[in-house]
ROGU-65088 format. One line per field, with one value per residue (C-alpha): chain; x, y, z; residue in one letter. Coordinates in Angstrom, 3 decimals, always signed. Layout:
<nodes>
lumro <- [A_...]
x <- [X_...]
y <- [Y_...]
z <- [Z_...]
romar <- [A_...]
</nodes>
This chain:
<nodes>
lumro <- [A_A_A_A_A_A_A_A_A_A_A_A_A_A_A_A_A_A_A_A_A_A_A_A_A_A_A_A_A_A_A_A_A_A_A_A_A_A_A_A_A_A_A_A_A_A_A_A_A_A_A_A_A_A_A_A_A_A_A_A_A_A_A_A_A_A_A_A_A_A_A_A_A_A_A_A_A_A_A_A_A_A_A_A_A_A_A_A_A_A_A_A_A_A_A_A_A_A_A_A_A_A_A_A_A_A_A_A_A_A_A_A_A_A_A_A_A_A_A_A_A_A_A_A_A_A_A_A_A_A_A_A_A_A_A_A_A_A_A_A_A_A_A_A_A_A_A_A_A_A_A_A_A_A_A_A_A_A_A_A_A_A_A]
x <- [+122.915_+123.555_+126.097_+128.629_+130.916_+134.413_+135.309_+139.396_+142.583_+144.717_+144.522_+145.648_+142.614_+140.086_+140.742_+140.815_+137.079_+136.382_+137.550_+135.260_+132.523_+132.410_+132.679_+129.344_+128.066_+127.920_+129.063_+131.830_+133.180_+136.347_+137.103_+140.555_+139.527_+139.256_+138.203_+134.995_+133.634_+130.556_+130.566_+131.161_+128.462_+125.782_+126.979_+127.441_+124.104_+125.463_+123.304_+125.915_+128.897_+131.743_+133.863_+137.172_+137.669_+141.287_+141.095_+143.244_+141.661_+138.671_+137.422_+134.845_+132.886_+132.718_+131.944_+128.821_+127.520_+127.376_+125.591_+123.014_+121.977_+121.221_+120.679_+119.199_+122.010_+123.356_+126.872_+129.416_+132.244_+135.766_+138.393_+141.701_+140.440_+139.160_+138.042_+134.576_+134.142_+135.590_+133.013_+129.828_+131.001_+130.966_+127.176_+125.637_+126.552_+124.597_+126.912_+124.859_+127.940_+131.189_+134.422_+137.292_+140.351_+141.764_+138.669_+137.762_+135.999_+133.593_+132.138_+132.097_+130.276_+127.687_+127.343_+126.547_+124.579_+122.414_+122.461_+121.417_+118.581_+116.972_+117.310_+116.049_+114.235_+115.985_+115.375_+112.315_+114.335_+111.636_+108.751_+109.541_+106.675_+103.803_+99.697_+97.458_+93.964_+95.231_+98.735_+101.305_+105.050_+107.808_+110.661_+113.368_+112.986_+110.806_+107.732_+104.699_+101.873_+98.156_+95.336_+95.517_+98.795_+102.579_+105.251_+108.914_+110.023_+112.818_+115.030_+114.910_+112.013_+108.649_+106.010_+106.725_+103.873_+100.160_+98.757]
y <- [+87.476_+88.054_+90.738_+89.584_+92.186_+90.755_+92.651_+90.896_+92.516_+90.187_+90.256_+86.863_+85.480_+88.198_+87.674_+83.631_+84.089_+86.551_+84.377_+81.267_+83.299_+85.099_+80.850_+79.950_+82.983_+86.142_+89.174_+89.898_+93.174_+93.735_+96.499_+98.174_+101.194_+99.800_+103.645_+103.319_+99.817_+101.364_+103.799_+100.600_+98.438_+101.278_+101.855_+98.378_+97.339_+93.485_+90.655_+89.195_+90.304_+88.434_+90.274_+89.155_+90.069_+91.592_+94.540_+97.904_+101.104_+99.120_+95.357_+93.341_+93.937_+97.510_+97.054_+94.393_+97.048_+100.120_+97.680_+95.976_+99.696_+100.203_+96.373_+92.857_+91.889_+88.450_+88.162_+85.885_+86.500_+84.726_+84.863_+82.996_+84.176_+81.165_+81.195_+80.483_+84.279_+85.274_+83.583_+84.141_+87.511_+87.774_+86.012_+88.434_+91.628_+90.282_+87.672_+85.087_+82.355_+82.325_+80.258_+79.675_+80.102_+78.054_+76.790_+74.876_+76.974_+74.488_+74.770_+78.522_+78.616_+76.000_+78.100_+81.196_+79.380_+78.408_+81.387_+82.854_+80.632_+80.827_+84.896_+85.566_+82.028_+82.232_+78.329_+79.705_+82.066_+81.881_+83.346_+87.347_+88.298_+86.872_+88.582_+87.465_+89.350_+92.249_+92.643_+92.330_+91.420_+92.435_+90.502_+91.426_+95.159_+94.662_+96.566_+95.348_+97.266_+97.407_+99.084_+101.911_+101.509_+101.461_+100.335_+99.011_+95.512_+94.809_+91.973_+89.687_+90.475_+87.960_+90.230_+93.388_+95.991_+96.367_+97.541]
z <- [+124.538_+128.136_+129.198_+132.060_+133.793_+134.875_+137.733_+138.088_+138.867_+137.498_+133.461_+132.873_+134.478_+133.157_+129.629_+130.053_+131.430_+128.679_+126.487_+127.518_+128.367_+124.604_+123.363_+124.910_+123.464_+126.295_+126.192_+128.354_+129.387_+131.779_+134.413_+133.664_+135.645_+139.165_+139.927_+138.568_+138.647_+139.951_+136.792_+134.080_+135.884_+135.213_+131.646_+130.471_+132.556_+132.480_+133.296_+135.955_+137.770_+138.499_+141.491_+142.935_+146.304_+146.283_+144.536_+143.424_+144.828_+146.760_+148.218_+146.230_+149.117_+148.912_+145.204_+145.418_+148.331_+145.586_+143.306_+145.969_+146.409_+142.688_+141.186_+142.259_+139.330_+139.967_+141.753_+141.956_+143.612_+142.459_+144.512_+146.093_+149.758_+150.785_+154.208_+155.686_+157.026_+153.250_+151.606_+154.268_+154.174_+150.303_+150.652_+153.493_+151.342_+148.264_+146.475_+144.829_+144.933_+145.323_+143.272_+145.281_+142.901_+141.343_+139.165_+136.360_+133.957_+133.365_+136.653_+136.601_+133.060_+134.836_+137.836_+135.535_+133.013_+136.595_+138.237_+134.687_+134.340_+137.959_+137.703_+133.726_+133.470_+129.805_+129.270_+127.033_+124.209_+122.036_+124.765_+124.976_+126.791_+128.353_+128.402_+131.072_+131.403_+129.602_+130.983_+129.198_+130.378_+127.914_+129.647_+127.409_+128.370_+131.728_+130.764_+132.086_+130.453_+130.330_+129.096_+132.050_+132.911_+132.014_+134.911_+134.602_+136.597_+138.133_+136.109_+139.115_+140.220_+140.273_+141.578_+139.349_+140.071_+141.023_+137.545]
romar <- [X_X_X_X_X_X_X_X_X_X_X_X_X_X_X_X_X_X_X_X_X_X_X_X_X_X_X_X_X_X_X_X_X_X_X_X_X_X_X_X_X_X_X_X_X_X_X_X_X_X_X_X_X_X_X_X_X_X_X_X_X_X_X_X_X_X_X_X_X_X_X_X_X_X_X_X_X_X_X_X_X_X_X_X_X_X_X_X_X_X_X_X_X_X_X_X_X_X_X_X_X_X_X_X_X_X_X_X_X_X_X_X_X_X_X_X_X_X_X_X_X_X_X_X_X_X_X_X_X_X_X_X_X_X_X_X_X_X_X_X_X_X_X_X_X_X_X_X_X_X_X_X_X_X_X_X_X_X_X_X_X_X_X]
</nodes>
């Protein structure tokens, strides 16, 4: 089950996603503390973020900054700011799309369910790792391992390690 962090101001529309998101079967969690967004992402250690733009405390922008320095997590930013420099913006910082609100929910779930797809390559559930030549590639937890050596991958990553 895939973990999706709804980073959204405005409760109405975070529990609506939450609420379709938990239907087709991910985990959502919500920010209420928009303090420590930064804090929640690395405990909850979700699989995608969604980020509005407007924000108490700080911008979306600031927020998908803190985790492009930590995380090559998937972004997508939702937001009523609709201009061009809003959304190039949003995409130069490390957003992987962008929703103008209003949306239909069924395009966001098919934009995540994409986006999910192209980054964990989860159309194969039933393959959990992968041995070639001796190394072995856990990708549920991101291990690679082999007989000499032990090295963790990034989630996103294609060309995890020299073992």
């Amino acid at each position: 089950m895939f973990k999706i962090m709804i980073v959204e101001d405005d409760r109405t529309i975070a529990d609506l996603i939450a609420e379709a998101l938990n239907k087709w079967e991910f985990q959502a969690s919500t920010v209420t503390d928009f303090n420590r967004v930064f804090d929640q992402f690395q405990a909850t250690r979700p699989d995608l973020v969604l980020l509005d733009i407007n924000l108490p405390v700080r911008d979306g922008y600031y927020w998908v900054q803190k985790i492009r320095d930590a995380s090559q997590v998937p972004v997508i930013f939702i937001s009523s700011r609709n201009t061009n420099m809003d959304m190039v913006m949003a995409m130069n910082l490390g957003a992987d799309d962008f929703v103008e609100k209003p949306f239909a929910m069924e395009v966001l779930i098919a934009k995540i369910n994409a986006l999910l797809r192209r980054t964990y390559n989860y159309q194969d559930a039933g393959s959990a790792s992968l041995t070639v030549n001796g190394l072995t590639l856990d990708f549920k937890t991101g291990m690679a391992t082999s007989t000499t050596r032990r090295s963790t991958c990034p989630k996103t990553s294609t060309s995890c390690c020299s073992c």
